[in-house]
Each structure stands twice: as structure tokens, then as C-alpha cells.
MDAnalysis code that builds the backbone (N, CA, C; Angstrom):
import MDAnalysis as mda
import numpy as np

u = mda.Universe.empty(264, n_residues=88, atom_resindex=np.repeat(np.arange(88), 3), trajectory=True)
u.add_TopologyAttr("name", ["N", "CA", "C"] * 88)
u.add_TopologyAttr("resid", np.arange(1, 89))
u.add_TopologyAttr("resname", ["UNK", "UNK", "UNK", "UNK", "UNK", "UNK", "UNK", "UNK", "UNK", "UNK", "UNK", "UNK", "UNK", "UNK", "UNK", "UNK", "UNK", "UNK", "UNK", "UNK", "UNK", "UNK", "UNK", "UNK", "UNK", "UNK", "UNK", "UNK", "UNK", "UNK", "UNK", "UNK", "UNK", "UNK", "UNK", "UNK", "UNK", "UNK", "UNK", "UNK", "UNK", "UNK", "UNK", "UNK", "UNK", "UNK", "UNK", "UNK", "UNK", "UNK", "UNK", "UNK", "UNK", "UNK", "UNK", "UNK", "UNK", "UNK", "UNK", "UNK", "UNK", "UNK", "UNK", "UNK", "UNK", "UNK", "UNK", "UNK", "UNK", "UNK", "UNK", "UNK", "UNK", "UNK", "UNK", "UNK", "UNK", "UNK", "UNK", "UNK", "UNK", "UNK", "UNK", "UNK", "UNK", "UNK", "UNK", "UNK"])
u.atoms.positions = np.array([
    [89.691, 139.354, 95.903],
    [90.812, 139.424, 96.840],
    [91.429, 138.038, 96.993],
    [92.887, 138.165, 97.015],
    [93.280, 136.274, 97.134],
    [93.535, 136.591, 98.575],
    [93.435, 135.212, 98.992],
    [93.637, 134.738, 100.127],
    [94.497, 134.723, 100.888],
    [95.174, 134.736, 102.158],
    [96.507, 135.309, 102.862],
    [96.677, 133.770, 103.593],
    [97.247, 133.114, 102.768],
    [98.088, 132.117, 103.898],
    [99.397, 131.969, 104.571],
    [99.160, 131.873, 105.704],
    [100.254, 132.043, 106.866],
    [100.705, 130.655, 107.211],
    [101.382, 129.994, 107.028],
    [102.154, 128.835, 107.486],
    [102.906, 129.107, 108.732],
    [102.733, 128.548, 109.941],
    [104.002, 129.192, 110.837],
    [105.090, 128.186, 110.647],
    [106.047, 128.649, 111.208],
    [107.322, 128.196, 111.120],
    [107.330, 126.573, 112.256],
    [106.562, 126.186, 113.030],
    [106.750, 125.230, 113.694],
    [106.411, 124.150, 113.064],
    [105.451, 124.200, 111.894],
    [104.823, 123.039, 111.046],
    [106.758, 122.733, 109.950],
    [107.187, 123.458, 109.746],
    [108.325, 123.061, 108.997],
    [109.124, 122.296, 109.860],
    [109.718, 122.969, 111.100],
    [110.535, 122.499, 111.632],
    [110.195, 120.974, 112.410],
    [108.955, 121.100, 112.619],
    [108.678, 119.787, 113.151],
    [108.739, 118.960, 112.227],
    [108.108, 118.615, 111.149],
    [107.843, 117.849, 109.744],
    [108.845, 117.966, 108.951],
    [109.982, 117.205, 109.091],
    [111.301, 117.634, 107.759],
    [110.425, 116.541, 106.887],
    [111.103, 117.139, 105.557],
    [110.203, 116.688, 104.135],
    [109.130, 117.405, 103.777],
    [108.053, 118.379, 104.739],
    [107.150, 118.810, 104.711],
    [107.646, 120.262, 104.223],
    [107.268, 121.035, 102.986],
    [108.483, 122.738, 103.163],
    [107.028, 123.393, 102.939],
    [106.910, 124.800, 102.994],
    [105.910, 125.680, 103.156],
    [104.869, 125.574, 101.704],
    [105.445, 125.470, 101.025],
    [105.213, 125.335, 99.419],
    [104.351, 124.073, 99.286],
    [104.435, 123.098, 99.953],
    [103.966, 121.840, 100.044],
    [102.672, 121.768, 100.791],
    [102.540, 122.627, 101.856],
    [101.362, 123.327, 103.278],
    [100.309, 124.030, 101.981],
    [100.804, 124.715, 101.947],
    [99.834, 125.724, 100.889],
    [99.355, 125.051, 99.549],
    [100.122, 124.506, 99.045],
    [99.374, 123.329, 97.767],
    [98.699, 122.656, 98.246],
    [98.756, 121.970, 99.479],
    [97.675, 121.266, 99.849],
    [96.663, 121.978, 100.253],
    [96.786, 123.017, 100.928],
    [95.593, 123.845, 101.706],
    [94.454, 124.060, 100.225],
    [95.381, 125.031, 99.765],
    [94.597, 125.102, 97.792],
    [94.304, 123.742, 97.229],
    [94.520, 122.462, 97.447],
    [94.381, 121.452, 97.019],
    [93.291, 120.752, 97.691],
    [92.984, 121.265, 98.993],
    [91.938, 120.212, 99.554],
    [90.943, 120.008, 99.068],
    [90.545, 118.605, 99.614],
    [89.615, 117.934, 99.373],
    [88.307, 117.980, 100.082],
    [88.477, 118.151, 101.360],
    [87.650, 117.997, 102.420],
    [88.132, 118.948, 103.258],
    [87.455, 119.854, 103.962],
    [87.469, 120.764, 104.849],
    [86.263, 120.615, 106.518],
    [86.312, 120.527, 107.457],
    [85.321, 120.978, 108.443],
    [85.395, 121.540, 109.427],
    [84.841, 122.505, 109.966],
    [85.334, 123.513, 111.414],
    [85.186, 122.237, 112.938],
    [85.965, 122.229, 113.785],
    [86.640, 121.621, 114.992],
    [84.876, 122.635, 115.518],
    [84.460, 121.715, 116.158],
    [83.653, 122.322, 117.368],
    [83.834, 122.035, 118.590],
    [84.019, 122.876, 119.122],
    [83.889, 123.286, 120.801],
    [85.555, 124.108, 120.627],
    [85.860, 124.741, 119.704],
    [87.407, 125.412, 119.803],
    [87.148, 126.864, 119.470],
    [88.021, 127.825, 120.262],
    [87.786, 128.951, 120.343],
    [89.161, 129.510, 120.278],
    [89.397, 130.494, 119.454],
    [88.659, 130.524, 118.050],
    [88.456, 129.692, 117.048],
    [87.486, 129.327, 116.506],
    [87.435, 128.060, 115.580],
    [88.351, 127.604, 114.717],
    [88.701, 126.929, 114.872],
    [89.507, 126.011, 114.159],
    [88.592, 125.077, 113.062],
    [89.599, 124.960, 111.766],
    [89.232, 124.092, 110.767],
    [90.009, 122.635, 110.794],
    [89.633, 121.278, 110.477],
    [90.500, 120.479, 110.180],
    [90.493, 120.237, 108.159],
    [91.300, 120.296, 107.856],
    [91.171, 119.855, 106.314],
    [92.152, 119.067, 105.657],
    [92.126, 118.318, 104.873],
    [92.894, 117.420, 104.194],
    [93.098, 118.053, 102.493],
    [94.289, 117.730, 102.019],
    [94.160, 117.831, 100.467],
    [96.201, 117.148, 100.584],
    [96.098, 117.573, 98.893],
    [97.229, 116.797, 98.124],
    [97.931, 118.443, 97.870],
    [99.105, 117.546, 98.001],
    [100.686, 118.955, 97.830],
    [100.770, 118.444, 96.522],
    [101.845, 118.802, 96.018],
    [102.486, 118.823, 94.860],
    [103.238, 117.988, 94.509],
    [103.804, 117.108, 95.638],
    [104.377, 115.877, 95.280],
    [103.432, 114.381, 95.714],
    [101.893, 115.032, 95.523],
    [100.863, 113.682, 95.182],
    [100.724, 113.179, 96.707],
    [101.342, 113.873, 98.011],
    [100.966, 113.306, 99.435],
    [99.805, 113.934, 100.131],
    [98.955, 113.222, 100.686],
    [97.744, 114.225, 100.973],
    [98.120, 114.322, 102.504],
    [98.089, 115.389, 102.781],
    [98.116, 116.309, 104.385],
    [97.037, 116.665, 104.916],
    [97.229, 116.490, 106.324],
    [96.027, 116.826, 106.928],
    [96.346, 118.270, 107.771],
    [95.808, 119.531, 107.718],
    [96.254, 120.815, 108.400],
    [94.969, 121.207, 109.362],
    [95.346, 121.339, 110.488],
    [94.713, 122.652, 111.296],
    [94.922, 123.942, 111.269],
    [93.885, 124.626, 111.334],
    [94.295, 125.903, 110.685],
    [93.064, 127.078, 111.220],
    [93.464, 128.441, 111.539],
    [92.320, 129.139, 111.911],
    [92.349, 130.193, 110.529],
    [90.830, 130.626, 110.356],
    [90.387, 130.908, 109.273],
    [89.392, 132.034, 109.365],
    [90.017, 133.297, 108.918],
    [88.977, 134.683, 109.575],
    [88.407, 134.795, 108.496],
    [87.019, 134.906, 108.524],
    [86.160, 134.458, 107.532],
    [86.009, 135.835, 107.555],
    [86.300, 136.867, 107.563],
    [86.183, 138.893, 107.564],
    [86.664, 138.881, 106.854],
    [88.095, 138.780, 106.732],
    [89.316, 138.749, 106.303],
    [89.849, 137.942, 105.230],
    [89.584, 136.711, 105.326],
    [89.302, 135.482, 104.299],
    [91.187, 135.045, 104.746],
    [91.828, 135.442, 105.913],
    [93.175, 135.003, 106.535],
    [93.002, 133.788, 106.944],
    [94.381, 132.890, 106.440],
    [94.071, 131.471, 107.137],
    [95.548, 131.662, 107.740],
    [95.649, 131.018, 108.941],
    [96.925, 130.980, 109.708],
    [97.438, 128.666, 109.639],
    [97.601, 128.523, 109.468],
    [98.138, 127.154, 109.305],
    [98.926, 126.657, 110.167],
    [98.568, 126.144, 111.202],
    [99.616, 125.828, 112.772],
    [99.600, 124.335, 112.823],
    [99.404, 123.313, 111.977],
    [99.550, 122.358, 112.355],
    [99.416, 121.788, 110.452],
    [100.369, 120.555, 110.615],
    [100.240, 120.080, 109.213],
    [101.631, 118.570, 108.576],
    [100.745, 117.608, 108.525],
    [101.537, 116.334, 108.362],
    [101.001, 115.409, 107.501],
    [101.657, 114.959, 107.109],
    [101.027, 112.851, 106.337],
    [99.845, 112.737, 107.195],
    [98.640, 112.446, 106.509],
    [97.905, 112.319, 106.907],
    [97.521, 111.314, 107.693],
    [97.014, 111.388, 108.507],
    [96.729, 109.637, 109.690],
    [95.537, 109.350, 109.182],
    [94.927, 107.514, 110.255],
    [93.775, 107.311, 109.885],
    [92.855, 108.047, 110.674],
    [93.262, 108.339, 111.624],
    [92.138, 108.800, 112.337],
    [91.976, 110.318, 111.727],
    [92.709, 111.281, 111.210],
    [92.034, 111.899, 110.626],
    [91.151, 111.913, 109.074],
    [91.502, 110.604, 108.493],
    [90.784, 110.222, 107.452],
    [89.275, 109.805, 108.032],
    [88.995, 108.953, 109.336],
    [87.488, 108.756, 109.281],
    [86.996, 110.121, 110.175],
    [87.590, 111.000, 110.868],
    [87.087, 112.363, 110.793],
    [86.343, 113.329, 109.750],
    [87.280, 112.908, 108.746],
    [87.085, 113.545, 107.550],
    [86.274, 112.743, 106.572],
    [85.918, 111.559, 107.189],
    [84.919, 110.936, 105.821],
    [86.098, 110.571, 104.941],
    [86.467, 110.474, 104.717],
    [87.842, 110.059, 103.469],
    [88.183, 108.487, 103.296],
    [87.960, 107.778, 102.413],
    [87.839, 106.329, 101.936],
    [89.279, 106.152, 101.781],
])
């Protein structure tokens, strides 16, 4: 079964330069993934590279039944989510 990714529409409009196509290459592209604890419903934070070589960092909830990821948050990655993520 492939996977159902949902980008919402607020990650575009907030992030110009950022387009849906770019969310999802990275999501399929990541590098590093880890679930947010103490968030209900769990939330993932993960990092990876789009298609034009920029690595993004996305929040995202992830029905592991279902294998649905919903994608509500997603930008140029910061530092502070690089030493979250372990990322050199």
C-alpha cells in the first residue's frame, strides 16, 4: 500500500518558495525522523532534502493503522531543530 500524504494548505501559504511537491520530496527524502513526546496525538519531527537540494524540517501526524501522514508544519530547516535531530 503507498502511503497517503496530506500537506495542508497553511505550510504553502506561510512558506513562499516552499510548494507541496517540495514537502513531500522531503518527507520521502528524510533523513532523520523522531516522535515529539508528551503530544497528543503524537506528533513526529523529521528532517530530509526536497528536490531542489534544501533540507526541511516537517511536523507531521502519522497513523501508523493507516500508514496516513498529515504534514502541518514545514520550513528551511533551523539549528535548533538540527541538534534535536542529531544532525551535524
Amino acid at each position: 500500500m503507498d502511503q497517503s500524504v496530506e500537506v495542508l494548505n497553511r505550510v504553502i501559504d506561510k512558506h513562499r518558495g516552499i510548494t507541496r511537491e517540495d514537502v513531500i520530496s522531503a518527507w520521502n527524502n528524510r533523513i532523520r525522523s523522531q516522535v515529539r513526546l508528551d503530544t497528543d496525538p503524537l506528533e513526529y519531527l523529521a528532517a530530509g532534502f526536497d528536490g531542489k537540494g534544501r533540507m526541511l524540517q516537517m511536523v507531521v501526524l502519522h497513523n501508523l493503522l493507516t500508514d496516513e501522514v498529515v504534514i502541518f508544519h514545514a520550513m528551511k530547516i533551523t539549528n535548533s531543530v538540527k541538534i534535536e535531530l542529531d544532525i551535524d
